[in-house]
C-alpha positions as CSV (number, residue, x, y, z in Angstrom):
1,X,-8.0,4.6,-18.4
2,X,-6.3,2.7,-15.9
3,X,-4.7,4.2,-12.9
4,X,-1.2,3.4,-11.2
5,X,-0.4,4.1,-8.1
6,X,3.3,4.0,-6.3
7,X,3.4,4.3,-3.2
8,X,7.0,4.3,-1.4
9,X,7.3,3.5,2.4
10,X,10.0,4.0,4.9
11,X,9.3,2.1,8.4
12,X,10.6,2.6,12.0
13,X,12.6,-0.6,12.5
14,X,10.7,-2.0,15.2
15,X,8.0,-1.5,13.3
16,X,8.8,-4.1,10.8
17,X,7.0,-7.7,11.8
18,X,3.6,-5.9,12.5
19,X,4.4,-3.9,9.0
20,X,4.9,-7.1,6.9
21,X,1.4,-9.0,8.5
22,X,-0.3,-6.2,7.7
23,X,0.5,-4.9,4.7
24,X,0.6,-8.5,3.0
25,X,-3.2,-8.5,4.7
26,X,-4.4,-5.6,2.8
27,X,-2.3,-6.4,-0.2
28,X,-4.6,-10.2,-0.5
29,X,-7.9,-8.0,0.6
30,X,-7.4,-5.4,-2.1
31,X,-6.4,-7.9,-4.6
32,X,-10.3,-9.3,-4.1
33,X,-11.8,-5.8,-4.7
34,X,-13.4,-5.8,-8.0
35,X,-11.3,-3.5,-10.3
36,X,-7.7,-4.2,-8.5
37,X,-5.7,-5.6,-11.4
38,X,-2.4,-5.3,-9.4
39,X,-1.3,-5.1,-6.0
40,X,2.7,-5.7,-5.2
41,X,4.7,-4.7,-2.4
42,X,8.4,-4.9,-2.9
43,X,11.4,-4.7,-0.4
44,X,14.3,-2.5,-1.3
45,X,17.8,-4.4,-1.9
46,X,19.7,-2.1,0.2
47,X,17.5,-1.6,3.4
48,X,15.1,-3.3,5.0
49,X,12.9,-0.6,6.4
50,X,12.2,0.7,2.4
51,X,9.3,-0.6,0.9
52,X,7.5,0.4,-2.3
53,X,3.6,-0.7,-2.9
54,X,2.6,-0.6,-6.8
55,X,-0.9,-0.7,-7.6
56,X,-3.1,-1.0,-11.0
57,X,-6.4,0.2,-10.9
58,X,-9.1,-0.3,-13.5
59,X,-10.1,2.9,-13.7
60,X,-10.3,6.0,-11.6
61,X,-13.7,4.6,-9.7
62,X,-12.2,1.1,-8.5
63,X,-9.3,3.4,-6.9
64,X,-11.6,5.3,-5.3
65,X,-13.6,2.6,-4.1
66,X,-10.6,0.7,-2.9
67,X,-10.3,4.3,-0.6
68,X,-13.0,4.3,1.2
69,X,-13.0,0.4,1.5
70,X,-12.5,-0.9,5.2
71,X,-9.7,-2.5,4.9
72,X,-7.7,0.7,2.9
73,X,-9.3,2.8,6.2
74,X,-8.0,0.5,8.6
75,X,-4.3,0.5,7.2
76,X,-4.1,4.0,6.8
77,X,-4.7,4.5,10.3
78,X,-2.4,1.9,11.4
79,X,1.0,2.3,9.0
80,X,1.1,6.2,9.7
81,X,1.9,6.3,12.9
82,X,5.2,3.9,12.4
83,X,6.6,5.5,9.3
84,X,9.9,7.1,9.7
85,X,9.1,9.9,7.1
86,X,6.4,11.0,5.0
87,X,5.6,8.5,2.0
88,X,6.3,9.3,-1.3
89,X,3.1,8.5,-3.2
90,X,3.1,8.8,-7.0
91,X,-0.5,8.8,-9.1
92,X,-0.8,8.0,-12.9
């Protein structure tokens, strides 16, 4: 069974540059992992500081191995510290 995850994002605003280089890194390095069918990131209308990541995973395994992959690790440790608040992350 396939698994979707939504992940929604709020950045500090001066934040934002080194956000967009490396989340669009980690979005065309996760879209090579084997079992990634889907990878967007999207930019809310209304503010520019929102962001929303959608993912579509093969199946429970290729998200899991997308977690412990390097490049998952090394985002992780470098979006938390410029969020504003606490993502909302959503799992199907």
């Amino acid at each position: 069974m396939k698994k979707v995850i939504i992940v929604h994002l709020e950045i500090k605003q001066e934040s934002r540059e080194s956000f967009m280089k490396e989340t669009f890194s980690i979005k065309s390095k996760s879209k090579e992992e084997k079992g990634c069918l889907e990878y967007n990131v999207l930019e809310n209308c209304y503010s520019e500081n929102k962001f929303m990541i959608y993912e579509v995973y093969e199946n429970n395994k290729a998200f899991d191995d997308h977690k412990e992959s390097k490049h998952y690790k090394k985002y992780i440790n470098f979006v938390m510290p410029i969020l504003a608040k606490e993502p909302v992350i959503e799992i199907y």
